[in-house]
N, C-alpha and C positions, 0 to 999 in steps of 0.2 A: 612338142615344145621342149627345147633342151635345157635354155635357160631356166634360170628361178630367181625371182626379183625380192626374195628375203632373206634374211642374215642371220645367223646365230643374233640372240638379244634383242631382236624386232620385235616389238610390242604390235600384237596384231589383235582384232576383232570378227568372231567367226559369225556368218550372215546367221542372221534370222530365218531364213526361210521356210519354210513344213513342206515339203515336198509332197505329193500324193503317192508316192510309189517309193519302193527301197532306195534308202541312201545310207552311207558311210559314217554319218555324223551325228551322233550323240545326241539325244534333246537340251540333257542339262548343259550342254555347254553353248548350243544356239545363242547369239547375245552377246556372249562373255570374252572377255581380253584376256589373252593370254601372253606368253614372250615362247616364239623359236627359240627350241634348244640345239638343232641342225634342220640340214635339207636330206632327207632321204631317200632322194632317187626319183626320178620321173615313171609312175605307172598311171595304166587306165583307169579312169575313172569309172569308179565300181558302179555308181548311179546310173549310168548310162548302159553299160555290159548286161546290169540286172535287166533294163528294158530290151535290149538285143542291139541299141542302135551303139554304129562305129563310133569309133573314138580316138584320138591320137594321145598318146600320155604326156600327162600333166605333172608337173612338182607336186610332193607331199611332202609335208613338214612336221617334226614332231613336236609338239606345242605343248607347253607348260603353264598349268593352271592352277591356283590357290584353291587348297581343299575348302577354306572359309568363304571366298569370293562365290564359290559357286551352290554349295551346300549352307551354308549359317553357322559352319562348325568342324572342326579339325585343323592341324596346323602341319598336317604333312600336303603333298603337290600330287596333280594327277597329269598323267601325261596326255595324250591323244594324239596320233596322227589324222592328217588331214590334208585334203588335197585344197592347192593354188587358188582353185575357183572358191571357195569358201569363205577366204579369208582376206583382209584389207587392212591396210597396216592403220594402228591405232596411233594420235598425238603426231600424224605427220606434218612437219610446219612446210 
């Protein structure tokens, strides 16, 4: 996948999912909107590599989250990268 269908400033929402085996992403952030701050490059999806099974690489995004949004508490940002499959743009009209 060479494309990437997200923008600096996209308000995106990272899936919920709990995966039974290693994945990339974060628990506390499972749920939660964030805003793209860029597109970082298309690699493999770790998730998948971990299990052994091919992969063609995906966009990852570095994604910006409110320390309070996600915790109850602080007013600095947390970043996370994250791969394309994860995420879905949030308030799209």
């Amino acid at each position: 996948m060479s494309e990437h269908k997200f923008s600096p400033g996209t308000r995106v929402q990272v899936d919920r999912r709990d995966p039974h085996h290693h994945n990339r992403v974060p628990a506390y952030i499972r749920g939660s909107t964030g805003v793209v701050k860029f597109y970082g490059g298309s690699w493999k999806l770790a998730d998948l590599i971990a299990q052994g099974i091919p992969c063609d690489p995906e966009p990852v995004y570095c994604v910006e989250f409110e320390a309070q949004d996600l915790f109850g508490d602080g007013s600095h940002h947390i970043t996370v990268d994250i791969w394309e499959s994860w995420l879905s743009e949030k308030d799209k009209k």
